[in-house]
C-alpha positions as a printed Julia matrix, in Angstrom:
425×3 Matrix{Float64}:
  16.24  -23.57  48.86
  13.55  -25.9   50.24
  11.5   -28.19  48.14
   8.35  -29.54  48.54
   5.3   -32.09  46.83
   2.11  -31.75  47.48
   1.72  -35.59  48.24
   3.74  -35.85  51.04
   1.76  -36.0   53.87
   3.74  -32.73  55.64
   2.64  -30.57  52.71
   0.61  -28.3   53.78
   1.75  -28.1   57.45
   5.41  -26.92  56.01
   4.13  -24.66  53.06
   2.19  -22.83  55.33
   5.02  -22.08  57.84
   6.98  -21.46  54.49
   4.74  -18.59  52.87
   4.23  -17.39  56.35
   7.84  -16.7   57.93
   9.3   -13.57  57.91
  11.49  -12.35  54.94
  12.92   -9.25  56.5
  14.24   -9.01  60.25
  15.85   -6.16  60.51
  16.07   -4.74  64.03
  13.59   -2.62  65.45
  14.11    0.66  64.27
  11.14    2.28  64.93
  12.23    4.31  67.67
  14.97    5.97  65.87
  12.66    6.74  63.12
  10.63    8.56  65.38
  13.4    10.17  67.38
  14.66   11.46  63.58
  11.07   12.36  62.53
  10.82   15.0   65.44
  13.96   16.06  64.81
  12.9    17.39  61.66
   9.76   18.49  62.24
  11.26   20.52  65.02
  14.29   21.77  63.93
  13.2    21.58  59.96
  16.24   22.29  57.58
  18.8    22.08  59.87
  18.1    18.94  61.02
  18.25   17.57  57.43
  21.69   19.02  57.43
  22.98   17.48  60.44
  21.38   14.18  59.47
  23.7    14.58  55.78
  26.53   14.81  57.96
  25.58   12.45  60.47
  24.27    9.29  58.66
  25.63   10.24  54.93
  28.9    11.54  55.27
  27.92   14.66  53.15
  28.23   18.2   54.44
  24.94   20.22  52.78
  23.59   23.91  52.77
  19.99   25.16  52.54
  21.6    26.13  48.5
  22.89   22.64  48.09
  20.68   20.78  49.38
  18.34   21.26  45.87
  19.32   19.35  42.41
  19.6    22.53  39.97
  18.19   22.31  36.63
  21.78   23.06  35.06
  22.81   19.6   36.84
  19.27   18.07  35.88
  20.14   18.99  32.35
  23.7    17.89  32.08
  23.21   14.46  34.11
  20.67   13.7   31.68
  22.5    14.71  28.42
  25.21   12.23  29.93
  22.91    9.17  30.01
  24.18    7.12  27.36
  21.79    7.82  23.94
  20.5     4.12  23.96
  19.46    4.53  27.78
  17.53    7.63  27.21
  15.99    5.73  24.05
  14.81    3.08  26.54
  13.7     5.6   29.06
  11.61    7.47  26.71
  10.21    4.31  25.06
   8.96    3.04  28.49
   8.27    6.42  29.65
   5.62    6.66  26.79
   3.6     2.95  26.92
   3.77    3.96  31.18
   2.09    7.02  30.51
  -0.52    4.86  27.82
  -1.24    2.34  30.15
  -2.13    4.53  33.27
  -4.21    7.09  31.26
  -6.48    4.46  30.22
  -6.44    4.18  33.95
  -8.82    7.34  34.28
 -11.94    7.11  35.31
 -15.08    9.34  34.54
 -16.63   11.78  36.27
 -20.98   11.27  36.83
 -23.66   13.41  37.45
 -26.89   11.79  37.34
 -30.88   12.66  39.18
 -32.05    9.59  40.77
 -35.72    8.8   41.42
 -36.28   10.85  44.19
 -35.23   13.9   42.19
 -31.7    14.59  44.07
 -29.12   15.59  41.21
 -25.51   13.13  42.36
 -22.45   12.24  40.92
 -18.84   12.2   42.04
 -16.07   13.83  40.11
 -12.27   13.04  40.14
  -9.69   15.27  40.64
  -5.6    15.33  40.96
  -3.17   15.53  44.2
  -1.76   18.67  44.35
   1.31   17.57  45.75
   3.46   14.17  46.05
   6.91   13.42  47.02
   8.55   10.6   45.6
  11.86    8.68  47.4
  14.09    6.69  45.18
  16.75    4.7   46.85
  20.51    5.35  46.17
  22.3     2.35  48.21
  22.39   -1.13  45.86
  21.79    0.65  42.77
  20.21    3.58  40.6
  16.86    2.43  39.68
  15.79    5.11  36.85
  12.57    2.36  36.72
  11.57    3.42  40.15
  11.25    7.65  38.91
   9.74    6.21  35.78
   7.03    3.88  37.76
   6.17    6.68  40.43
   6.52   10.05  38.69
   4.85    9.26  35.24
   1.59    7.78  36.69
   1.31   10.62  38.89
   1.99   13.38  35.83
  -0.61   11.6   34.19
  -3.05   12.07  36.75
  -2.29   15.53  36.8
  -0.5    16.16  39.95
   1.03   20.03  39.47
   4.29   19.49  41.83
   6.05   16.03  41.6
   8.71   16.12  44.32
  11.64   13.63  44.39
  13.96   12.74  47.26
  17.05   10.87  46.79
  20.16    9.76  48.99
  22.97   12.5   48.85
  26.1    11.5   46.81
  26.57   10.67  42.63
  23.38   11.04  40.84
  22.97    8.77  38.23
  22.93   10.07  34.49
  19.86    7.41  33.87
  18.26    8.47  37.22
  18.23   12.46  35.95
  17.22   11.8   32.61
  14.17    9.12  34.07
  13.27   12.32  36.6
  13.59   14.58  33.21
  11.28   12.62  31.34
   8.38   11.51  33.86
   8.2    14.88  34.44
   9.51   15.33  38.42
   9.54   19.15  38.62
  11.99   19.07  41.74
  14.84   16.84  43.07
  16.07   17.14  46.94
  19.93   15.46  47.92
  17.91   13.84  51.27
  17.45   10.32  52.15
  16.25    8.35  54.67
  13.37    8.81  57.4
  14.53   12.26  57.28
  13.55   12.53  53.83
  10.35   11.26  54.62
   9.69   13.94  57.15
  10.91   16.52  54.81
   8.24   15.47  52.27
   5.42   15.26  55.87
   6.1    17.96  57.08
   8.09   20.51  55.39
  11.78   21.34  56.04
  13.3    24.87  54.87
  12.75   24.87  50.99
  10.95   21.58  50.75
   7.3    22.17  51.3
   4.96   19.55  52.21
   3.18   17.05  49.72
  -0.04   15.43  50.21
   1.46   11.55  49.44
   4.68    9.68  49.66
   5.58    7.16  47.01
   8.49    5.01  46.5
  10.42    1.83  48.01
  13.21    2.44  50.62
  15.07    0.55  53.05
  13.19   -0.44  56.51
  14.15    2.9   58.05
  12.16    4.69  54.76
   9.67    2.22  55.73
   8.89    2.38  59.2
   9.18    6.63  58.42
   6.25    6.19  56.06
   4.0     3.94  58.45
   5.0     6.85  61.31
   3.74   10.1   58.9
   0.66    8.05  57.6
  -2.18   10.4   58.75
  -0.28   13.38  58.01
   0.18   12.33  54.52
  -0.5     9.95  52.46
   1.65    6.66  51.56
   1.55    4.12  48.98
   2.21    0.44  50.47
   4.61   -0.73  53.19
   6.78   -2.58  50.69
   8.85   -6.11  51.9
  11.18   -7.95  49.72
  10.53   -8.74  46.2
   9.26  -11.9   44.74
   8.18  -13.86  42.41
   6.1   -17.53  41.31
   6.78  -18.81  38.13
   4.63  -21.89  37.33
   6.33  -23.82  34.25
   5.78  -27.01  32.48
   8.61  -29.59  31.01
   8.4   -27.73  27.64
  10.24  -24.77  28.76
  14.36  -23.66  28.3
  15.53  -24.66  31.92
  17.64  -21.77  31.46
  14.89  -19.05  30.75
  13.13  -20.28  33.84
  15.97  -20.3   36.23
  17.07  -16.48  34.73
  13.3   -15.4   35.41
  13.57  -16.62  39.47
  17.11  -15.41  39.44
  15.61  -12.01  38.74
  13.98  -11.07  41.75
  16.38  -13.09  43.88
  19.01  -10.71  43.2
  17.16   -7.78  44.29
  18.1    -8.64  47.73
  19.31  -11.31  49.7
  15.54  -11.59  51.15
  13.53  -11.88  48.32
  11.65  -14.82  47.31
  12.02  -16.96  44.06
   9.71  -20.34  43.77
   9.29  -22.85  41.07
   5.73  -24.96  40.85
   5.82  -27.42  38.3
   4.62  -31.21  37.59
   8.39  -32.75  36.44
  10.67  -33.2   38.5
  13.15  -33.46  35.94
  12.62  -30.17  34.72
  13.11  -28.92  38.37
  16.29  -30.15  38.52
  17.61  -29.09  35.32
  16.26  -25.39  36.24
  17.86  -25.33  39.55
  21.1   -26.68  38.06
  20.28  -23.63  35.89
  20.79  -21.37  38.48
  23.94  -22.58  39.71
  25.27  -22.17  37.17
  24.26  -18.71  36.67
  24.82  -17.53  39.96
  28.74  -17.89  39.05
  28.14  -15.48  36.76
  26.21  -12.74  38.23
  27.25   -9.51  39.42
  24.84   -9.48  41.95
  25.65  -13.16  42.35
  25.7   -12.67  46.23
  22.55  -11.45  47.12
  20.93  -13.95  44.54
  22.38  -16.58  46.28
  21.65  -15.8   49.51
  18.21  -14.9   48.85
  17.34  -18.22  46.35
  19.48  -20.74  49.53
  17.87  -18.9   52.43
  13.68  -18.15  50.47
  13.82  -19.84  47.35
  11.67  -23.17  47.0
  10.34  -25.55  44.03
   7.37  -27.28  44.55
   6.7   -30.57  42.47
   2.5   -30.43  41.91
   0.12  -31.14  39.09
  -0.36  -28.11  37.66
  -3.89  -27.76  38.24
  -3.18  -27.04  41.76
  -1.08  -24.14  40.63
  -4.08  -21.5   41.0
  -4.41  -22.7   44.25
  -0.77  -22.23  45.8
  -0.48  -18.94  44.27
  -3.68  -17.46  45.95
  -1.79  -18.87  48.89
   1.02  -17.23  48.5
  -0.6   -14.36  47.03
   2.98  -13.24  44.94
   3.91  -10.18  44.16
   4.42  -11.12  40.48
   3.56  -14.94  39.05
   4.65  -16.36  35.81
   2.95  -18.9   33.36
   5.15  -20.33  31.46
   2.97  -22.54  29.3
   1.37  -22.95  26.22
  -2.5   -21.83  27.46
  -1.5   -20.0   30.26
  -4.8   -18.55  30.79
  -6.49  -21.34  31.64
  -4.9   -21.5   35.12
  -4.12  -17.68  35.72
  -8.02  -16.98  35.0
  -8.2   -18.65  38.88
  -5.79  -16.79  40.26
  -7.49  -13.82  42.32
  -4.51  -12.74  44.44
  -1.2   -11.84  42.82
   0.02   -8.02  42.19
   0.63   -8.79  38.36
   0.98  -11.72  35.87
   2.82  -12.68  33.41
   1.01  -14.75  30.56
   3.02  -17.33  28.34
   6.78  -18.55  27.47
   7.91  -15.14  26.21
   6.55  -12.8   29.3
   9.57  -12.93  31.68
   8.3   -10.45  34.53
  11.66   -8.32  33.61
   9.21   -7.13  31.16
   6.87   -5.74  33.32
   9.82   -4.06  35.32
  10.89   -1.71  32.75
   8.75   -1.24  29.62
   5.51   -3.27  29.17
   3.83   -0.42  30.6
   1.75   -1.42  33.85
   3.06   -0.77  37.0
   6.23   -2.48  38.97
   5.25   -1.14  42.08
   2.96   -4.05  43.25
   1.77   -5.58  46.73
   3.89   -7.69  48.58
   4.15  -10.03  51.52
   0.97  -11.51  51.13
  -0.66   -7.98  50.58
  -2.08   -9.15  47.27
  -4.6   -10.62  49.08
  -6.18   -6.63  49.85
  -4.48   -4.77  47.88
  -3.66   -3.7   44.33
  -0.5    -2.04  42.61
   0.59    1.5   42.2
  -2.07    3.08  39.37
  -3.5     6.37  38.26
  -5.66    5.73  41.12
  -2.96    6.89  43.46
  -2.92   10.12  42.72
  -6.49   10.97  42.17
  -9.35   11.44  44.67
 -13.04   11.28  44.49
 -15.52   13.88  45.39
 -19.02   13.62  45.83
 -21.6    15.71  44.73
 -25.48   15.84  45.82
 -27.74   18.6   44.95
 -31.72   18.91  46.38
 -34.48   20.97  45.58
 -37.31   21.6   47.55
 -39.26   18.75  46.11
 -36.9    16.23  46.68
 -35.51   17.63  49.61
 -38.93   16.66  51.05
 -38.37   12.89  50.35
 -35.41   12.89  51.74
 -35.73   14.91  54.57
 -37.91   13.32  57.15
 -36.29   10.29  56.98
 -32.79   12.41  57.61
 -34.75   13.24  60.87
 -35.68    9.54  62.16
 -32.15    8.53  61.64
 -30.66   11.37  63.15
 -33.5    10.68  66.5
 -32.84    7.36  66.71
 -28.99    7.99  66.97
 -29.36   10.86  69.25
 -28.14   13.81  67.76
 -30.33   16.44  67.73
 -28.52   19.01  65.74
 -28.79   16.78  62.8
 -32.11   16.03  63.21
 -33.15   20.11  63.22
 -30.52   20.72  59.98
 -33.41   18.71  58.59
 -36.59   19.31  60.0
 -36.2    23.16  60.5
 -36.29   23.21  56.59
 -39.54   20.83  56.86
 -41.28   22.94  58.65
């Protein structure tokens, strides 16, 4: 864990190099990606067999190889009754918050008489890929299936690691409403979804988080279709004043530390005190974590408190441009209202970001390292695409039209210029 004030005279040489470094290493992997990616685009079904055997320890079959609806049904009646409660309760305020996401469709005539507008409709097709190594993650259907149900995409298809599905994970895919559910994982999953493989036809996007195999597979089929983000390890900025419970502060860092031992956990605050007493917090919480070693080695190896007035606050964040921030303080507000580049925050003492992980209702599929700065979170706008519309007459074609040919002269394309002028003639 590394600490830092902003009056010593190293500041901002070291926080720079800090928010700068590299969070995940792994080694380069893109060229098996892409030896696995033509695998299955060449050899389609088959190779997603051979890859089950080979890299999952699974043998599969073409009939296999597809979740049935009779194990849909039963893994989701065995979801314990207060999980499904909680899936359907954040199911429903996901599917609020994202509808409100829609936008409108516009037709308007201008003042040269052309009739415009655009007009917005669904994907057809989108394959999500939910991880099945650290945990289950019902969230994760919940985050990328309902959004895109709401937007109205007809087929919704899921990939997931071969092995134990989860009750929670069935009755999440149940409820968001995934209408299929594939035992492949990996960057052969990803090239299922790209290209087609046997059964699984193609989709037009590909959603989800995955491991930096899943990753560099996405950035490799980008083109063909669609992706959401190139996600890095999680993180998190919680900026807290002396009034807070030590202990509710080091719990909210300790959050997205033990997502994995690269993610990022920082404390800004103005008393040092208080920073000590919250990172004695998380000692002593780390004993008592399941996930206690990925926590740890994620808040010794990325974590960091910085002692600053908290004025500056708005300032480090946009310079760390977080995945998620925190204010912990009374008018919270007043400093997030200068924040412009964080993928979500979290407003007052009784916002932990858990809450936007599971059931406030916006999504927890947000930019991260640095991305904020370009980019936003997954939305509505994911899954919908806009078309636009323009509509002349004869009158206003006129306006238009000779000015189509001057442009199309003076870039030397002749062919445009006549689609214009033979109709001015």
């Amino acid at each position: 864990m590394r600490r830092f004030r902003t009056t010593d005279p190293t500041f901002a040489v070291a926080f720079e190099a800090f928010i700068n470094e590299r969070r995940d290493t792994p080694a380069d992997v893109d060229t098996s990606v892409r030896e696995v990616l033509a695998a299955v685009r060449r050899d389609g079904v088959d190779a997603l067999i051979r890859f089950g055997r080979e890299f999952d320890k699974v043998e599969l079959t073409v009939e296999t190889l597809r979740v049935s609806q009779a194990e849909i049904e039963a893994g989701a009646a065995a979801c314990p009754k207060e999980v499904r409660e909680a899936i359907a309760f954040a199911a429903r305020r996901i599917r609020a918050y994202h509808e409100r996401q829609r936008p409108a469709d516009a037709a308007f005539i201008d003042d040269a008489g052309v009739e415009m507008g655009w007009r917005w409709t669904p994907l057809e097709a989108v394959g999500i890929y939910v991880p099945g190594g650290r945990a289950a993650y019902p969230s994760t259907v919940l985050m990328n299936a309902v959004p895109a149900a709401a937007a109205g995409v007809d087929r919704i298809a899921m990939v997931t690691p071969p092995g134990r599905l989860q009750p929670a994970v069935l009755a999440a895919a149940k409820e968001a409403g995934v209408t299929e559910i594939w035992r492949v994982g990996g960057a052969q999953a990803v090239g299922a979804l790209a290209f087609g493989a046997g059964p699984i036809a193609p989709v037009d996007k590909i959603v989800g988080p995955g491991n930096a195999y899943v990753t560099a597979a996405k950035r490799q089929v980008y083109g063909t279709v669609g992706i959401d983000a190139l996600a890095g390890p999680s993180e998190i900025v919680v900026v807290a004043d002396r009034n807070n419970n030590p202990e509710w502060i080091a719990a909210d860092l300790l959050s997205q530390a033990e997502h994995d031992p690269a993610a990022q956990s920082i404390l800004i605050t103005d008393d040092e005190l208080f920073a000590e007493q919250v990172i004695a917090a998380i000692d002593r919480q780390l004993l008592t974590l399941s996930t206690g070693a990925d926590a740890t080695a994620s808040w010794r190896n990325h974590g960091a408190v910085i002692i600053a007035p908290l004025g500056q606050a708005p300032d480090l964040v946009n310079a760390i441009a977080p995945e998620h921030v925190e204010f912990a303080l009374d008018d919270p507000e007043a400093l997030a209202d200068k924040v412009r580049h964080a993928g979500a925050i979290f407003l007052g003492r009784h916002t932990p970001e858990a809450i936007g992980d599971y059931v406030a209702g916006s999504n927890h599929v947000l930019p991260t390292s640095r991305a904020a700065r370009f980019s936003s979170g997954l939305s509505l706008y994911d899954f919908i695409k806009r078309t636009s519309i323009v509509k002349c007459n004869a009158k206003s074609f006129a306006i238009l039209g000779p000015h189509t040919v001057a442009l199309a002269d003076a870039e030397g394309l002749p062919a445009h210029s006549r689609s214009a002028a033979i109709r001015l003639a």
